[in-house]
C-alpha positions in Angstrom: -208.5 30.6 -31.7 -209.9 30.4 -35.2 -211.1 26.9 -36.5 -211.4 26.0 -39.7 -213.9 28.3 -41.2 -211.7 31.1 -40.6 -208.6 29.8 -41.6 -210.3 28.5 -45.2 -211.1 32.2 -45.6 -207.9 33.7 -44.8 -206.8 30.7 -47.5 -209.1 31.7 -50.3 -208.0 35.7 -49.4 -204.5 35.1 -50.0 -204.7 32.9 -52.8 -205.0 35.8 -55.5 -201.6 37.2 -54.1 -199.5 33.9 -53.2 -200.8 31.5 -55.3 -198.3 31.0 -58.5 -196.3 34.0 -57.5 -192.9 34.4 -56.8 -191.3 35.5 -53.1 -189.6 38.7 -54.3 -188.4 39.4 -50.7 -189.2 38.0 -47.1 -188.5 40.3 -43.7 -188.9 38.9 -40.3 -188.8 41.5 -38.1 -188.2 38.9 -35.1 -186.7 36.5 -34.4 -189.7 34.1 -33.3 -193.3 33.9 -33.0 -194.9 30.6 -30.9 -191.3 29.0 -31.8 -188.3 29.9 -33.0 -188.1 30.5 -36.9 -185.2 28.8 -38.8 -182.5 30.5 -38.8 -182.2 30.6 -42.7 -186.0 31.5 -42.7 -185.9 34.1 -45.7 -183.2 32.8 -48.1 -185.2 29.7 -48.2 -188.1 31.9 -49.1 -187.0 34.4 -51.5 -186.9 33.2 -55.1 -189.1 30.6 -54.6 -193.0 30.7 -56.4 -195.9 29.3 -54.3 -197.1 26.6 -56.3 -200.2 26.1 -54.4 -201.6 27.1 -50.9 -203.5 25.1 -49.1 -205.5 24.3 -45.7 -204.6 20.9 -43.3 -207.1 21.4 -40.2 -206.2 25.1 -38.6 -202.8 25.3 -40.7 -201.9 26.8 -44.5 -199.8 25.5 -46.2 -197.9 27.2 -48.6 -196.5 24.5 -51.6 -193.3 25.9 -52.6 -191.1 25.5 -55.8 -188.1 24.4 -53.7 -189.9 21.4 -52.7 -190.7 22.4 -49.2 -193.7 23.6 -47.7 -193.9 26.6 -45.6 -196.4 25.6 -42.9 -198.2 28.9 -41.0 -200.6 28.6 -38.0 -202.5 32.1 -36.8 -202.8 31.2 -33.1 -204.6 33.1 -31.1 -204.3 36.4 -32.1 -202.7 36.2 -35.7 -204.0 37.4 -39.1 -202.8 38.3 -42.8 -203.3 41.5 -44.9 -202.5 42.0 -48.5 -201.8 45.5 -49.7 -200.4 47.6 -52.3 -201.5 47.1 -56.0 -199.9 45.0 -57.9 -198.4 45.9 -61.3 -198.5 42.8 -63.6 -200.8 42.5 -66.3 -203.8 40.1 -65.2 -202.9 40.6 -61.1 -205.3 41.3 -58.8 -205.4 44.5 -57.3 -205.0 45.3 -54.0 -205.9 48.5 -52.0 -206.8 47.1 -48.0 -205.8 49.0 -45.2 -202.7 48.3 -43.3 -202.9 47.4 -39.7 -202.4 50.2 -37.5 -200.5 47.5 -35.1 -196.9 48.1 -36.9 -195.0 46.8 -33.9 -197.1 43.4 -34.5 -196.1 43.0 -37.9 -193.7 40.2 -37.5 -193.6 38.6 -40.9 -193.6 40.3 -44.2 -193.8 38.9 -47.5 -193.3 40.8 -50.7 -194.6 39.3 -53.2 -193.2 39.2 -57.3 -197.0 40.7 -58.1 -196.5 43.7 -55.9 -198.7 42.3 -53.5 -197.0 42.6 -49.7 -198.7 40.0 -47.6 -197.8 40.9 -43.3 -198.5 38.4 -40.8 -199.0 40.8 -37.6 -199.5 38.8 -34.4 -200.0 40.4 -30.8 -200.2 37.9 -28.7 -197.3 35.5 -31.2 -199.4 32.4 -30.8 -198.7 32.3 -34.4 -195.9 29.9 -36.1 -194.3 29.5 -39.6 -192.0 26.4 -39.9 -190.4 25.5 -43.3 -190.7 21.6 -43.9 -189.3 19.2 -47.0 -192.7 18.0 -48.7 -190.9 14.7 -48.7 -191.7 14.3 -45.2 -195.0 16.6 -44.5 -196.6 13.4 -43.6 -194.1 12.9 -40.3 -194.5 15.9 -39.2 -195.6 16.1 -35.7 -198.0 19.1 -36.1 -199.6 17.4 -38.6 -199.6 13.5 -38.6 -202.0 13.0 -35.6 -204.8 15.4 -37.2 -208.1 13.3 -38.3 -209.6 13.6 -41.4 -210.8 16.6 -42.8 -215.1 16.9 -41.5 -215.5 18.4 -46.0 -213.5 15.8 -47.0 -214.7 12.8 -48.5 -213.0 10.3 -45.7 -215.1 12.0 -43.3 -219.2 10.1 -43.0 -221.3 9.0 -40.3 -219.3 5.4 -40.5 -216.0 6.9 -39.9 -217.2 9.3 -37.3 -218.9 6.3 -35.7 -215.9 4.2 -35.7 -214.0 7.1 -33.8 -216.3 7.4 -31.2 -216.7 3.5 -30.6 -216.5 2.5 -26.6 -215.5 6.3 -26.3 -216.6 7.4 -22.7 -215.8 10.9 -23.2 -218.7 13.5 -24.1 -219.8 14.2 -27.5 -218.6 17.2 -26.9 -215.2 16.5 -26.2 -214.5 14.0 -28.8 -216.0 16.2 -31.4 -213.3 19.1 -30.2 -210.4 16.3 -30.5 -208.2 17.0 -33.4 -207.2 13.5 -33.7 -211.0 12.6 -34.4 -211.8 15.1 -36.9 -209.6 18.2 -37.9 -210.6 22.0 -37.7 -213.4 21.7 -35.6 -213.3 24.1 -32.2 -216.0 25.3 -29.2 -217.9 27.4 -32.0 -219.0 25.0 -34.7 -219.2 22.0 -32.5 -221.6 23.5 -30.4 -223.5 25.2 -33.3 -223.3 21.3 -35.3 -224.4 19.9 -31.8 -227.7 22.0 -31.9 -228.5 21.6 -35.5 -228.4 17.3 -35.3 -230.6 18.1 -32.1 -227.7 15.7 -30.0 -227.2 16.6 -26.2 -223.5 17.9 -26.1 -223.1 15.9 -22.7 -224.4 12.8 -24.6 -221.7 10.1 -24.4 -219.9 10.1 -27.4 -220.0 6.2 -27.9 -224.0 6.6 -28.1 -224.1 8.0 -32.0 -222.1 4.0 -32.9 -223.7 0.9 -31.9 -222.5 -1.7 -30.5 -220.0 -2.8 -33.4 -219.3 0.4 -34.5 -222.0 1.1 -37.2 -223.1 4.7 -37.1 -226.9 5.2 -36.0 -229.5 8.1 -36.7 -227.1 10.8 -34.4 -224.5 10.3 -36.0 -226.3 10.9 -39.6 -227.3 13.4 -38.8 -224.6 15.1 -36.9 -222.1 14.8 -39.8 -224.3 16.5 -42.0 -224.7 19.2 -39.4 -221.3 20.0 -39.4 -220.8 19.9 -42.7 -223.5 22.6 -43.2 -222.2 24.6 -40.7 -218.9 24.7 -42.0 -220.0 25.5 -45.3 -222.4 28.3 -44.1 -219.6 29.8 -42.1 -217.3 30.1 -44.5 -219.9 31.9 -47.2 -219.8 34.3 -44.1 -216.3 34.6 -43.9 -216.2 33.1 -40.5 -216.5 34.4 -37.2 -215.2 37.8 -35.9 -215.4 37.6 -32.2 -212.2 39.2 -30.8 -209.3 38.7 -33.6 -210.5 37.0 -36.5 -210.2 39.6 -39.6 -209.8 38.3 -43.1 -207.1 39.4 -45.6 -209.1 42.7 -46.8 -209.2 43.3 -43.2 -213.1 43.2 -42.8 -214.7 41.1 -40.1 -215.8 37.7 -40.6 -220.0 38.2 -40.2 -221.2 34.4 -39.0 -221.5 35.3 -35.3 -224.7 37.3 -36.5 -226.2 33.5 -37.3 -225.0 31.7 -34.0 -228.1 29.4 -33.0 -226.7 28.2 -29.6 -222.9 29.9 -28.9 -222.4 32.9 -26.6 -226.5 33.4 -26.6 -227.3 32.2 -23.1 -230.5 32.6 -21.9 -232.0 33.3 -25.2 -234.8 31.3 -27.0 -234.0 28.3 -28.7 -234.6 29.3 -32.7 -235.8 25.6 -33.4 -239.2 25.9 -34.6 -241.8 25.2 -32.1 -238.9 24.4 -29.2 -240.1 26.1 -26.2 -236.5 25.6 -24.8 -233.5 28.8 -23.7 -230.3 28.1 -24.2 -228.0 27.7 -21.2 -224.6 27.6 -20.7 -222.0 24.3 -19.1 -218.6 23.9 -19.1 -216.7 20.8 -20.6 -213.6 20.3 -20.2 -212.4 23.8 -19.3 -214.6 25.7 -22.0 -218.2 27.0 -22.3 -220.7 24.9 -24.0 -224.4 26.1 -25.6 -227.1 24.4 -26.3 -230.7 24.0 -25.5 -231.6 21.2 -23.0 -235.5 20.7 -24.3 -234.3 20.0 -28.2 -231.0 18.8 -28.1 -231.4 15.2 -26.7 
């Protein structure tokens, strides 16, 4: 599932051909993806100008001149294209290819620019939901989330607070949503190895005893950030679905330290360690034993 490097790229792709432009049409050639779509899905659409898009965790959100948002979630196997150039003076220009997956084009959006945006899902893991701004912050997909980890709320005092009398790995509470948002398998395990912190470290051991963050948990919060950041310069990682909107490949697997390398050499300087592969909690974990303590 893409995490949030991914999804910030697909954000920043479609911004030139959603953001400040109007829905000229909307087709949904099904009637669901993950869940049901309302029923009144395009006429609430068309007509209305996306007056900003932005990113909550693994979600876009498109902020619409209605007053609602239209919340979209690629799932497993989802991903946007933009095509076709548009025609208005001072409009980005678009000339990507189209998927050759027509059947899996369940959502199209054409857009007042000329810019056609399809959502084309195989597996339809994928979801769109239209919600009233008014009450974004009750909604359940979204009011659990933690804080963003390239936000400002997020620090080693927060993050140490979270993990307070937490018995659970590091590893596991890292990959919790309602600790901090966006963060998946990939970049916790390539943040894990960075700070140098075991992944089956307890995750109460980066707090003390009344919750102040310690030297792990420093440096683990700047790990992430970094990561994050350096994945998204790379347009994320392409590792089975992941394609941004130009429909190019994401290229950060090519800089994975620890994830899907097993048996490989640690590339910390002067480690001597390999990198082997666990499973926590139902998924595979990297990291090197000798440096990540």
């Amino acid at each position: 599932m893409p995490e949030l490097p991914e999804v910030e790229t697909v954000r920043r792709g479609l911004q030139g051909a959603m953001e400040g432009v109007r829905f000229r049409k909307v087709e949904a050639h099904r009637r669901d993806l993950r869940w049901p779509l309302p029923k009144d899905f395009a006429a609430r659409l068309e007509g209305q100008t996306v007056e900003g898009l932005g990113r909550r965790a693994k979600y876009l959100l498109a902020d619409l001149s209605s007053g609602d948002v239209l919340l979209m979630h690629l799932g497993m196997s989802g991903s946007f294209r933009v095509f076709n150039g548009g025609s208005e003076k001072g409009t980005a220009k678009y000339h990507h290819e189209r998927s050759q997956h027509l059947a899996h084009d369940h959502v199209v959006f054409h857009m007042a620019n000329g810019a056609i945006v399809t959502f084309n899902d195989p597996r339809r893991f994928g979801s769109m939901k239209i919600i009233a701004r008014a009450r974004l912050d009750q909604e359940p997909l979204l009011r659990a989330l933690g804080p963003e980890p390239l936000g400002n709320e997020f620090d080693a005092a927060m993050l140490a607070r979270a993990c307070k009398g937490k018995r659970t790995s590091l590893k596991a509470a890292l990959s919790d949503q309602k600790i901090v948002a966006g963060l998946g398998n990939i970049y916790v395990c390539e943040a894990l190895h960075r700070a140098r912190v075991s992944p089956k470290r307890l995750a109460s051991t980066i707090a003390t005893r009344s919750g102040q963050p310690n030297e792990r948990a420093e440096r683990l919060v700047e790990a992430i950030r970094a990561v994050l950041a350096d994945a998204i310069a790379a347009g994320g990682s392409s590792l089975r679905d992941h394609r941004r909107t130009d429909g190019e490949i994401g290229l950060f697997q090519h800089n994975f330290r620890v994830y899907d390398r097993e048996g490989a050499a640690c590339p910390t300087p002067a480690c001597t360690g390999t990198v082997k592969r666990i499973v926590q909690t139902g998924r595979s974990t990297f990291f090197c034993p000798v440096c990540q303590r």
